[in-house]
N, C-alpha and C positions, 0 to 999 in steps of 0.2 A: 392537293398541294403539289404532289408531281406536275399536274398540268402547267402549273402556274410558273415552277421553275421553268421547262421547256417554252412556255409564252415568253415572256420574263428577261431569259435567255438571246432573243432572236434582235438582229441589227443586221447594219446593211455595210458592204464596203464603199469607201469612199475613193474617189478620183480616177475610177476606174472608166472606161469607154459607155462602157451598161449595166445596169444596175444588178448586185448582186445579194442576195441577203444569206445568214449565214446564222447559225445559233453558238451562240459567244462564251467561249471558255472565262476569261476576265470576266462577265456581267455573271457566270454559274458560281464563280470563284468568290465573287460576295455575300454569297450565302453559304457555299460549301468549304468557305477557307483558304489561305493559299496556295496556289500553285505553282509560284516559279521558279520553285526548284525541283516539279515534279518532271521524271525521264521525259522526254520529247515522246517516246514509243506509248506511252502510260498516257499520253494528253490526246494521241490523234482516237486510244481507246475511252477518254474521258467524253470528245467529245459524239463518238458515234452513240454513245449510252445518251449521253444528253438529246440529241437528235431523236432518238426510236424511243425517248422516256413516255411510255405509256399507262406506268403502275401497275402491269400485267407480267409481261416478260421483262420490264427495264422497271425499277423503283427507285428512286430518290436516295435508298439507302445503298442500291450498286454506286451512286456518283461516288456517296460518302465513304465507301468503302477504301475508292481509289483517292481520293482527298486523304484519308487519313494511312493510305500507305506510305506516306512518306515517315512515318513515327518510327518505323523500324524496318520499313524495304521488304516488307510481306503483308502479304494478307491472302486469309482464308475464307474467299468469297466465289460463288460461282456467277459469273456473267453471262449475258445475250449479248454476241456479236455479229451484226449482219457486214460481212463485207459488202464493196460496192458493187463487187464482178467475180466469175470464176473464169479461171485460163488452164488449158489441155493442150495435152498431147495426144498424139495417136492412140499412143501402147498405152494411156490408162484411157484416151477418152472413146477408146470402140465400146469397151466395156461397161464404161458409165452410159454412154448410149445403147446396147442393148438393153443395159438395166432399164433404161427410160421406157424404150419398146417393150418388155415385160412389164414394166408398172403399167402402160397403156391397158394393155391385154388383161390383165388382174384388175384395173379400176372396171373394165370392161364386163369382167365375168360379173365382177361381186356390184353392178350394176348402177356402177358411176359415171359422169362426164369424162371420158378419155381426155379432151381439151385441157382437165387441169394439171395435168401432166405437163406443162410446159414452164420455162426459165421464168421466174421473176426479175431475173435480175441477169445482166449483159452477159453470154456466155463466148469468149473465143477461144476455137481447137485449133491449135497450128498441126500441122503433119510434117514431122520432122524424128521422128525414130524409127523411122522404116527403109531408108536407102541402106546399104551393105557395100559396104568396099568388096565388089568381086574384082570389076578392070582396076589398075593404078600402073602408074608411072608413064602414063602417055596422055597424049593430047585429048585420044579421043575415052578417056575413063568416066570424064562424068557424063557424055553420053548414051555410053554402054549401060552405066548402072541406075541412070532415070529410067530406062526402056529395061532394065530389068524388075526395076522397081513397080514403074506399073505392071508392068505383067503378070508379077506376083501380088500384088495386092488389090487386083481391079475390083475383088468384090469389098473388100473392106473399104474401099474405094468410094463404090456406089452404095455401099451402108452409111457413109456418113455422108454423101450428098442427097440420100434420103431423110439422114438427120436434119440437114439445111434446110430441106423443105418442110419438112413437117413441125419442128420447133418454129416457137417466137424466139426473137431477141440471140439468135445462134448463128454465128457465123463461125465459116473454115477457113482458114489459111490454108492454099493446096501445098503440095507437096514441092520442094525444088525450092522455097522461097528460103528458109531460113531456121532457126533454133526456136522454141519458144522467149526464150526467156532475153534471149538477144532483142527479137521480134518485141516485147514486152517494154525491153529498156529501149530500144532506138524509135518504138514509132508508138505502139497501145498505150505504155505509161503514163499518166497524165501528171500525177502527184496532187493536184487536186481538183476532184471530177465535179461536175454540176452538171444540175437537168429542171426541167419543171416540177415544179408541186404546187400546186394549190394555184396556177396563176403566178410565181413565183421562179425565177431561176436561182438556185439553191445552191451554194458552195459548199464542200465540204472535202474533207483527205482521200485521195483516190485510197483504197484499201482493195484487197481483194487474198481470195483461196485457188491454189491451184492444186492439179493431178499430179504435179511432179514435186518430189521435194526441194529441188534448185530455184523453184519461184521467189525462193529469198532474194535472190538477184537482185531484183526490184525494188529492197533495199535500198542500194545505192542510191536509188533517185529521191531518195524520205519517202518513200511508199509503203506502207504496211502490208504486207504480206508472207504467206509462208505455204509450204506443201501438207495437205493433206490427202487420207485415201480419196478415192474414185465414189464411193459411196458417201462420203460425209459430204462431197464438192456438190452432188447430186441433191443433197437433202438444202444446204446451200442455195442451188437454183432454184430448188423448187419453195424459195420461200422461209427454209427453215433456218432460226440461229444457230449459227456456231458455240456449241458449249464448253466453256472455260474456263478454268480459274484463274483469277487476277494473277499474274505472272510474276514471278520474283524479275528483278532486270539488274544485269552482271554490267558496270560500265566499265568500257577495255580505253583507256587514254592512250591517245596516239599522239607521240611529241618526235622531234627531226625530221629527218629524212635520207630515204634509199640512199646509199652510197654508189660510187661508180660501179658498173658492172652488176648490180643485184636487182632483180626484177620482183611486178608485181607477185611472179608466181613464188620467188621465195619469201615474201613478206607474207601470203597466204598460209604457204606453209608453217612458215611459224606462230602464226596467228592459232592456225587449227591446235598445233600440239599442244600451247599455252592453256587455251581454253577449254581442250578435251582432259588436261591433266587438272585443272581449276575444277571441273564437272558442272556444266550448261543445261542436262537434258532436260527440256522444258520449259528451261528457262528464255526470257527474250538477252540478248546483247546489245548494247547501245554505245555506240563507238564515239568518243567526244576529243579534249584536247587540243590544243594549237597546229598540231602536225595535220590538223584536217584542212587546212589552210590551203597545204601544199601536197594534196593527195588526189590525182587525175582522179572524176566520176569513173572511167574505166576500173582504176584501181579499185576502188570502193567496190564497185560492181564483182568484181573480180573475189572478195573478201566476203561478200554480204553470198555469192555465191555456194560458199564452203558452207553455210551456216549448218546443215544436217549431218558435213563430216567434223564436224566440232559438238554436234548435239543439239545445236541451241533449236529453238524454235523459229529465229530471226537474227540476221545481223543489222541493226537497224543504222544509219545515216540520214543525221537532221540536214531540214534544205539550208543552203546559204549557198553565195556567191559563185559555186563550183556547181552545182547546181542545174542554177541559171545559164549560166556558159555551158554545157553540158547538153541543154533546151535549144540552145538559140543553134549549137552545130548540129545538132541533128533533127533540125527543121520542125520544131513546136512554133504556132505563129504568137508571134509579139502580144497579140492581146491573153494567150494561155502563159504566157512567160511572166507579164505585169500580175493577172490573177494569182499565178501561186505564190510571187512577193506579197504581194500584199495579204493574201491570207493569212501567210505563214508569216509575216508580223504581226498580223493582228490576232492572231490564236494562241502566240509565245512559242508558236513551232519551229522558228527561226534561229539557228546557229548564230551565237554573236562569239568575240572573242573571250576568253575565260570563261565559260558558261563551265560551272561544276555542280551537278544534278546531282539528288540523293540519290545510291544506287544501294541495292542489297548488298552487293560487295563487289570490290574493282581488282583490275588488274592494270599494268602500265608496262609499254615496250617503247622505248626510240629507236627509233625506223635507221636510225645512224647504223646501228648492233646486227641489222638484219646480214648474214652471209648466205652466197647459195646454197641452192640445198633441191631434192628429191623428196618423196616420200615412197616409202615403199618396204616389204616387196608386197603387199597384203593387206595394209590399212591406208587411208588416207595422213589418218595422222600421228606414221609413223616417220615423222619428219629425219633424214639423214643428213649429213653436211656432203656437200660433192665428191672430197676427198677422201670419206668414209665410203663411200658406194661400194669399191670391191669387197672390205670387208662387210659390211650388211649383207652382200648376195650371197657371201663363202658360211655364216652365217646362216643364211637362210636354206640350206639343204636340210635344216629337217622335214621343209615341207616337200622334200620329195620323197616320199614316202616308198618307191622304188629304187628308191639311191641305191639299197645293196643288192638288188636285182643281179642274175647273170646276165642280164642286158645292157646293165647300166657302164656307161664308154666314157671316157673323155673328150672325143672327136672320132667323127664319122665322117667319111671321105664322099661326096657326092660332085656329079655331073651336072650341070644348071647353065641352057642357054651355047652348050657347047665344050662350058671352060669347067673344069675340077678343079674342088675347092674343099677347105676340110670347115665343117661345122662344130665347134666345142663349145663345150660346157660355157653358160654365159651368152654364149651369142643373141646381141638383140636382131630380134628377129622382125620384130614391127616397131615400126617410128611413126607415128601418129600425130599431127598438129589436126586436135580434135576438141569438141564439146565445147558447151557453151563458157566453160570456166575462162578461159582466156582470148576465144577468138574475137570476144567483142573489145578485145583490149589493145588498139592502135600499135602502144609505146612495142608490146611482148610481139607482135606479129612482125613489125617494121622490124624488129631486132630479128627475128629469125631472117628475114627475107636479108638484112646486110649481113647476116653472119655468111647463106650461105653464098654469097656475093664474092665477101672474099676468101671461100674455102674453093669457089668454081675458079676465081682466080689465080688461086697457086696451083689449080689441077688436082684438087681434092675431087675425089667420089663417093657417095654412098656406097657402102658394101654390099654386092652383089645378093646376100643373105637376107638383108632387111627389107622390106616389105612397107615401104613409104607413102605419106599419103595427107594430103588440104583435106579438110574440110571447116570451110567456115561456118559461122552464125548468122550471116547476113551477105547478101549478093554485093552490101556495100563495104564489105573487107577487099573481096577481090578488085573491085571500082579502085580504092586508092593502092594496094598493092601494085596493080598493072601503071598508074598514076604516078607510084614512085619509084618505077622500071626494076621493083622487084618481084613479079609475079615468073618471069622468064629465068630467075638465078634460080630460085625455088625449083624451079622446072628441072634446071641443068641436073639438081641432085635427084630427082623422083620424084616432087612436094609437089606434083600434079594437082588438079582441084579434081575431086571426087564425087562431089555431092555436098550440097547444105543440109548437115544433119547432124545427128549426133556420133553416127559410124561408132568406129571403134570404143570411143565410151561407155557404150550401154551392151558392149559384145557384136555389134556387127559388124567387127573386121574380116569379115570373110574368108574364106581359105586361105593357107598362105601355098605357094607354088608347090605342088606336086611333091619335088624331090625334096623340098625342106620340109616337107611335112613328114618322110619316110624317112630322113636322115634322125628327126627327134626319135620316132619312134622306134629305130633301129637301135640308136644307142639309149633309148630310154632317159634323152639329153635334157638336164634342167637349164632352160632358154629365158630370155626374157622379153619383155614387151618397155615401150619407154612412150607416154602419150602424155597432153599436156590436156588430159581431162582432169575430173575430180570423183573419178571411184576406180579402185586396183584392186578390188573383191576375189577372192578364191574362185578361178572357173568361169570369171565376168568374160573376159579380154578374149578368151580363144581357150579350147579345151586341153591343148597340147603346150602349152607356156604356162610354166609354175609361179615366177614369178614376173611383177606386175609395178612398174613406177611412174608416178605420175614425175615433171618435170615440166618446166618455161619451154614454150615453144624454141627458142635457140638451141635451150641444150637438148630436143628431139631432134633436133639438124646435127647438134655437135656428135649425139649417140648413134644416129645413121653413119658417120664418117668415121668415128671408132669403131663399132660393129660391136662391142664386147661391152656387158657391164663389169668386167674383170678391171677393165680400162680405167686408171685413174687418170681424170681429164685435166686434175691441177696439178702432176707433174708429167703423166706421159704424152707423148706424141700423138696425134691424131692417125697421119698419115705422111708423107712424102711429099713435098712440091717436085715441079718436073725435073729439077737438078739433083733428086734425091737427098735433099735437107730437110730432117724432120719440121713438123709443122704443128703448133702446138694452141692451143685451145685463145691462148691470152692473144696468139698471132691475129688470130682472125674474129674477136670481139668487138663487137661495133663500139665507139666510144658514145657515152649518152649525147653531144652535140650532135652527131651524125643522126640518133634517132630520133631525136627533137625536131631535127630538119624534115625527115622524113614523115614525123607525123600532123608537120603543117601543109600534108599534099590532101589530108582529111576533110573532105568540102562539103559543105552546106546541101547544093547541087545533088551529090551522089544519096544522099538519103531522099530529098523531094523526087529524086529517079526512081530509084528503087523503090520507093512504097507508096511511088502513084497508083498502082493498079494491083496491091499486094493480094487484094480477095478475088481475082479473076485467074490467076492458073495460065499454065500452056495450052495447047491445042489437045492435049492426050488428058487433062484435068476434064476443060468443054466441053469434050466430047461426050462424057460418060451421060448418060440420060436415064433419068428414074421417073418413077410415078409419083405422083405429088399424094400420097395416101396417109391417113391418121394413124395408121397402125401396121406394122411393117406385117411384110408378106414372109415369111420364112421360110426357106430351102430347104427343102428334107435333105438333101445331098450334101448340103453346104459342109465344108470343112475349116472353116474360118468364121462362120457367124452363124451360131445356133441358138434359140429359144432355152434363155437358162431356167433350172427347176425354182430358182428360191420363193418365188412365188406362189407354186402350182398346186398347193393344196392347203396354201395359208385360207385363215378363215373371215368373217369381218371382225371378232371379239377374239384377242389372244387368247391361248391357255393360260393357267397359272403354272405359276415356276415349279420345280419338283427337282428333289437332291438328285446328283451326280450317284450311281452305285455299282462298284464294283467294279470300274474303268478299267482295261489294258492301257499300259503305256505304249505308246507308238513309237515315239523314240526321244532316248535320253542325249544332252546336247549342250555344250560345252561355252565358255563366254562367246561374247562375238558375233552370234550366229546373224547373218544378214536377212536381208529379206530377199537378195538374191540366194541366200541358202535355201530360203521356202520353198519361193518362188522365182526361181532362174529367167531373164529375159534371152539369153542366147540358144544358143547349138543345140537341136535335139539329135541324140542320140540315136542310130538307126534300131538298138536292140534294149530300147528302153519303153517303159509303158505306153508312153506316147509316140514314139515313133514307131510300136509294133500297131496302134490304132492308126496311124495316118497311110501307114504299109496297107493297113486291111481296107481301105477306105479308098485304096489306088492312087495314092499320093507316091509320086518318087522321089528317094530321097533328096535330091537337085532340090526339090519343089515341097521339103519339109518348111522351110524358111526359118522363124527362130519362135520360141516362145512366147515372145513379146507380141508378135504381129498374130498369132493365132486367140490373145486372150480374149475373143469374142467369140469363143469356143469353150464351154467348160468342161468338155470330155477330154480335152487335149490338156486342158490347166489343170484339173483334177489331176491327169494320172502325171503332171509334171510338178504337183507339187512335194516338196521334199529331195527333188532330183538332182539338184547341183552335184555335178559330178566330182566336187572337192566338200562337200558335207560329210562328215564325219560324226557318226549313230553309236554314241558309244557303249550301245546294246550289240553291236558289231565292229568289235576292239581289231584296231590295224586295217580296216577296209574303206575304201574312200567311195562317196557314192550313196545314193538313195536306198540304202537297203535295213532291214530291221528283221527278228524273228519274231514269228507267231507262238503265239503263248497261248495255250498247254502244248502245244508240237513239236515247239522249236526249228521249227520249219525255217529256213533263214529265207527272205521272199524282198522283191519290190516292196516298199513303201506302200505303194497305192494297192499291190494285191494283195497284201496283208489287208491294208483297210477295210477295203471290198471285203476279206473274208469273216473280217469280224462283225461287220453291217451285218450279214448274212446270217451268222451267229449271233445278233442281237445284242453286242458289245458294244457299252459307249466308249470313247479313247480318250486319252491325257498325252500332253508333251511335256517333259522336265527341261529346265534350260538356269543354263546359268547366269551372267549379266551380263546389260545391252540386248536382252532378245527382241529381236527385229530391228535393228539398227539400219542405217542405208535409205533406199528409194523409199517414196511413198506408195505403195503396192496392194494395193488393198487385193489379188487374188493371192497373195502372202496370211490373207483374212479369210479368203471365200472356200480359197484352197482345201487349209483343215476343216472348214465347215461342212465341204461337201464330203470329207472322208471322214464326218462322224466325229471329230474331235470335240469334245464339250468344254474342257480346261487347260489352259497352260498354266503351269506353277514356273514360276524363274526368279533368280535373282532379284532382278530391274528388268523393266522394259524400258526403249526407245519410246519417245513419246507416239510418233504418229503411227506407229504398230496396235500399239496397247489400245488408242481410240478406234483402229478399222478391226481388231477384234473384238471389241463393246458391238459395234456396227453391223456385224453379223454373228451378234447371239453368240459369241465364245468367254467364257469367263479366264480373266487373267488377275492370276492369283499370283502374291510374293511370297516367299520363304520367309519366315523371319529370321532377324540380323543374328548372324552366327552358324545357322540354319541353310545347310546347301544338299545338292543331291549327293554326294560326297560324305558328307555329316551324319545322313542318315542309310549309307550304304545301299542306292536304288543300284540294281541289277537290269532291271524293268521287267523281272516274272512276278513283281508284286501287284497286287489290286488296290487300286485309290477311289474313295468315297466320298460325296465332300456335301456335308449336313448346313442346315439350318438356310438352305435359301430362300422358304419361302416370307422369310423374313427378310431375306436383306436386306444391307444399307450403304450405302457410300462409304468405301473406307473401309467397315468393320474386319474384328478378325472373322475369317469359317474356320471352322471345324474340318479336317483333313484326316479320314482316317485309312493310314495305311496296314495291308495285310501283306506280312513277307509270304515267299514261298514254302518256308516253312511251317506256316503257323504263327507265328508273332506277331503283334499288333503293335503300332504306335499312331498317338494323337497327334500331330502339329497344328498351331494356329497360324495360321497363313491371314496375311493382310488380304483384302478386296480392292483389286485399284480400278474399280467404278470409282472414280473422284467426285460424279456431282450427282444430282438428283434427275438433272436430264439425261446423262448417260446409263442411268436406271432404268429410266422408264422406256431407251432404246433397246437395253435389256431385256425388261420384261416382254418386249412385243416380239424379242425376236431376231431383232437388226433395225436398224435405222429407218430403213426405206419400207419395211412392214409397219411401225411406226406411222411414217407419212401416209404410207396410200390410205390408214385405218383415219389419219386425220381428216384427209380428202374426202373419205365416206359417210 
């Protein structure tokens, strides 16, 4: 019967240049019911099930499942979702490619075709989180920091140009070109991809998974997609479905529009609060409404971006009219333009006006209501109003937990460049126009490039303190900036170009000058950072800046020329023009006709320029020359790319499951906790676990680089996980930092040398956590991490959805409290032992059995949820992790 529907199913499009065939949501909808009022997001997953319906992993009753959620806007069903493609980055995909080279090696041993270790399905790595703002504010900075950049990464360099050769269906974007996810939206995106099958060229919804949580971006274009770990993307390429539960979908109505002077980046920001206060996690967003009418593709882009700091799983945007314009400027050819019309008519995936879809539950904002605004100093979606900002920051000295230090000063008098200057409390110290959130967004860029136009005009300057800095998404931001003779006003103030990458968003703002760095630490000064990325995490941004706000690119130009987040910008002064008349924020505001004008200098041209030749690289990319070999050769010496254990004594038949007994807690951990808590992408510490192995290994600290670029290293990820130098173990009350005490000793120790010592001692470990655990990037050594240090369980609150699936993924069980039920409730200390019964039974969902032993002697039971959700994240379970799973399938 399956079969019959998927035959049954199948038609051609009509009017199109060449013939297209396609398997038809309308012709499944006559036997499975109606659909036109099911989400758009819900229909592109109706019809990939329809597509892959084999009666195996896809059955007739998945269609029916999503048919009949429309009756109440849930359902409790697990699906098989093959995306069409996976997309990386560097800093997860070295990692998923070692993994690949370890599966090689392991199919190898346990005496398989190494060959089937390769992509089924289209895999592109952009390299774009590994440039480092060292040089800024001059001509020659993105020079300097490309020729830094190779230098320090030549071997991870030529690991993944081994990748290219030895994978099918893999290609790299080299480094210097652009952001993923910009890359994604302006040139890979297709919205609806086709290929051959059977004789046939086959239409269907471009969809796809990627390494980075931000691949929601993609969004914007009606794309389906979203971030997940390194290891799920992996099992993904290599053939495997995506396991899911039919999604609840939250639709956010979008009616008006932006008022004068408020940008995309503050309508994001309100978007994020709204729907992080609504509660998303897991859930998909589907954005609908008339105001979609009149909403730049940038903007959407811009919004579908946040989708991880708001929770969701996806911010989705049906295709229509915006779109298409969207396509045609940045150079999709006319026949891929007419194909997604016409798909997306004939599938009902098409935005018309009034289109009001059953959602689980909605929410509604007119864009009219949107004001400026920040988020900060420590969440994304801690949305501020502008004129709130000094008090949020006065405000926010709890987190400086040295505030009553004898160090701690109000201003520090320092020498910089010749001139003396005093440093105080507040001082933004970095101005960032960074990350892929807004650089891809013409209207927010062109308005910083006029703001600082006419702040250069009155003789405004950056303050000597700030630490400024370009970095765009795409080589085609700077093309129309220079275009619309505002790449040189930028310049006047420091907005130098740096590097296409992500820089300061993901922690590679690099040093900042010498004497400001000795001036914070002299007076133990709470400073801040101002960037128009979309993450402000504890300890992300630079180790010496407490707090952290994201902002519109203008107002990181406006916070440069203030200097101070003390500075209220809607009523005080900026600075002085040359006759010494204050000069004040609303002076020098571009009005929206000015930036309208400016963003009609955006040409067709500059994108067929730019991504003529995207997969070819510089002369210093070329250059690099590897061996074309099946199975990577591995460097004993290597400090950046090492042969990881997860494989190296797995067997061809798993063990069976066996209870938890007797766990140490490793550390107890409070809401919030990121997955930059876990696992940090920035600064290592010269007197930290990993920095005292990269020391013994003849690494200088110059040439530590960050955690991100070494995670094809798990001797360096191991001893860095836990390490965030603003983690807070509340097994070590008032101490900021990776540290915890060993139990029976009380030995207070590193993170990781604790672990290590309890490996030793034959202890398995537990982490306590409150909600939201693992919130933030997609990270899966946030996964591998505790895995390697022996962790078997986390108990928390809630988890962040894509945490919760990269520790199923590598064999960690993630356990909830029940409601009522917190660490707190039951007074952990962490000198208790936890045990946790009845797994060789599990089941998706069930309660375990949790039994804790105080220090004293006293016992208690709790019944903790299982959030294994489906049967195939069981059976990832039971092998082990995911990718032990796959090879044992391959065998």
């Amino acid at each position: 019967m399956s079969s019959d529907l998927r035959k049954n199913s199948q038609d051609k499009l009509a009017n199109l240049d060449r013939e297209y065939h396609f398997y038809s949501l309308p012709k499944a909808a006559a036997r499975l019911g109606n659909i036109d009022r099911l989400p758009k997001s819900l229909k592109v997953l109706l019809e990939n099930l329809l597509r892959n319906l084999d009666g195996e992993t896809v059955t007739e009753a998945d269609l029916q499942a999503i048919v009949d959620w429309q009756k109440n806007g849930h359902a409790e069903r697990e699906i098989a979702y093959r995306p069409a493609r996976v997309l990386m980055q560097d800093f997860t995909g070295v990692p998923a490619v070692v993994d690949l080279a370890a599966m090689r090696q392991a199919v190898e041993r346990l005496g398989g075709d190494v060959n089937q270790v390769n992509p089924l399905s289209p895999v592109d790595l952009v390299i774009d989180h590994s440039v480092t703002v060292d040089a800024f504010g001059d001509q020659e900075a993105f020079a300097e920091n490309v020729k830094l950049e190779m230098a320090r990464n030549h071997e991870r360099y030529l690991f993944l140009r081994w990748g290219q050769k030895a994978f099918n269906r893999f290609r790299v974007v080299p480094p210097g070109t652009g952001i993923c996810h910009q890359v994604n939206l302006e040139y890979l995106g297709q919205t609806v991809w086709h290929e051959q099958q059977n004789g046939q060229e086959v239409a269907y919804p471009d969809t796809l998974v990627g390494t980075d949580s931000h691949t929601t971006m993609i969004n914007g274009l009606g794309v389906l997609g979203w971030g997940v770990g390194g290891i799920e993307a992996e099992a993904a390429m290599l053939g495997q479905p995506v396991s899911m539960l039919i999604p609840d979908v939250v639709g956010f109505k979008l009616t008006g529009k932006l008022g004068e002077g408020i940008t995309a980046t503050d309508l994001v920001l309100t978007v994020t609060q709204m729907l992080r206060q609504h509660g998303v996690v897991g859930k998909f967003v589907e954005f609908y409404g008339d105001g979609l009418a009149d909403l730049p593709l940038a903007d959407r882009a811009t919004i579908a971006n946040m989708s991880p700091e708001f929770g969701a799983t996806c911010g989705f945007f049906p295709v229509d009219e915006v779109t298409l314009s969207y396509m045609k400027l940045s150079g999709r050819s006319d026949e891929q333009i007419a194909l997604v019309q016409a798909y997306s008519e004939a599938q009902g995936l098409w935005r018309s006006p009034g289109d009001e879809p059953i959602f689980t539950s909605t929410l509604a904002l007119d864009m009219a209501l949107v004001e400026s605004s920040l988020a900060g100093p420590k969440r994304p979606q801690d949305r501020v109003a502008l004129g709130q900002v000094p008090q949020a920051f006065n405000a926010a000295t709890e987190l400086d937990l040295g505030g009553s230090s004898s160090r701690h000063q109000e201003s520090v008098e320092f020498n910089y460049q010749g001139h003396q200057h005093q440093l105080t409390t507040g001082a933004v110290v970095i101005a960032a126009i960074t990350s892929c959130t807004n650089t891809s967004n013409p209207s927010v860029l062109m308005a910083a490039g006029l703001l600082a136009k006419n702040a250069a005009a009155k003789g405004l300057q950056s303050k000597p303190w700030v630490k400024t800095s370009l970095a765009p998404g795409s080589k085609v931001v700077t093309e129309y900036l220079n275009a619309a003779g505002l790449m040189p006003e930028l310049e006047k103030l420091g907005f130098n170009l740096v590097g296409y990458g992500c820089t300061t968003c993901i922690g590679n703002s690099g040093p900042l000058p010498a004497p400001i760095e000795a001036a914070i630490k002299q007076g133990d000064l709470t400073v801040g950072a101002v960037l128009s990325g979309n993450r402000n995490f504890e300890g992300r941004i630079h180790p010496l800046i407490k707090t952290n706000w994201l902002a519109s690119p203008p107002l990181v130009v406006a916070y440069a020329l203030a200097g101070n987040m003390r500075v209220d910008l809607t009523h005080d002064a900026l600075g002085e023009d040359r006759e010494g008349n204050p000069v004040y924020l609303r002076d020098i505001w571009p009005s929206a006709n000015e930036i309208a004008k400016a963003v009609e200098q955006v040409k067709t041209a500059m994108f067929h320029k730019e991504y003529a030749e995207v997969f070819n690289g510089d002369k210093n990319w070329q250059s690099i020359q590897v061996a074309g070999t099946p199975t990577y050769a591995w460097q004993q010496d290597s400090t950046y790319i090492r042969h990881p254990p997860f494989f190296s004594d797995m067997k061809a038949e798993p063990d069976a499951l066996v209870d938890i007994k007797d766990a140490r807690i490793l550390a107890i951990l409070a809401d919030s906790v990121t997955t930059d808590h876990i696992s940090p992408a920035g600064n290592i510490k010269t007197d930290s676990p990993a920095g005292r192995y990269l020391s013994e290994h003849g690494v200088t600290p110059d040439d530590f680089n960050s955690y991100g670029s070494r995670r094809g290293n798990h001797e360096v990820m191991m001893r860095g996980t836990f390490a965030n130098i603003r983690i807070r173990n509340e097994m070590v009350p008032g101490v900021e930092g990776g540290v915890t005490r060993h139990i029976p000793s009380q030995e207070r120790l590193a993170i990781y040398d604790a672990a290590m010592r309890y490996q030793r001692e034959g202890v398995p470990l537990a982490v306590i956590a409150g909600k939201e655990y693992g919130s933030g990037s997609s990270r899966d050594w946030a996964a591998k991490g505790p895995r390697l240090l022996g962790v078997r369980v986390v108990i928390a609150e809630s988890f962040e959805r894509i945490h919760r699936s990269n520790l199923i993924g590598m064999g960690i069980l993630p356990l909830e409290f029940p409601a009522g039920t917190t660490r707190k409730t039951l007074g952990l200390q962490g000198d208790e032992t936890l045990s946790v019964s009845g797994l060789q039974s599990l089941q998706p969902g069930q309660q375990v059995a949790v039994h804790i032993t105080y220090a004293d002697g006293k016992k208690q039971v709790i019944q903790a949820r299982c959030r294994i959700d489906t049967g195939t994240e069981l059976t990832y379970f039971e092998n082990g992790g995911i990718l032990h799973y796959v090879i044992r399938k391959m065998l």
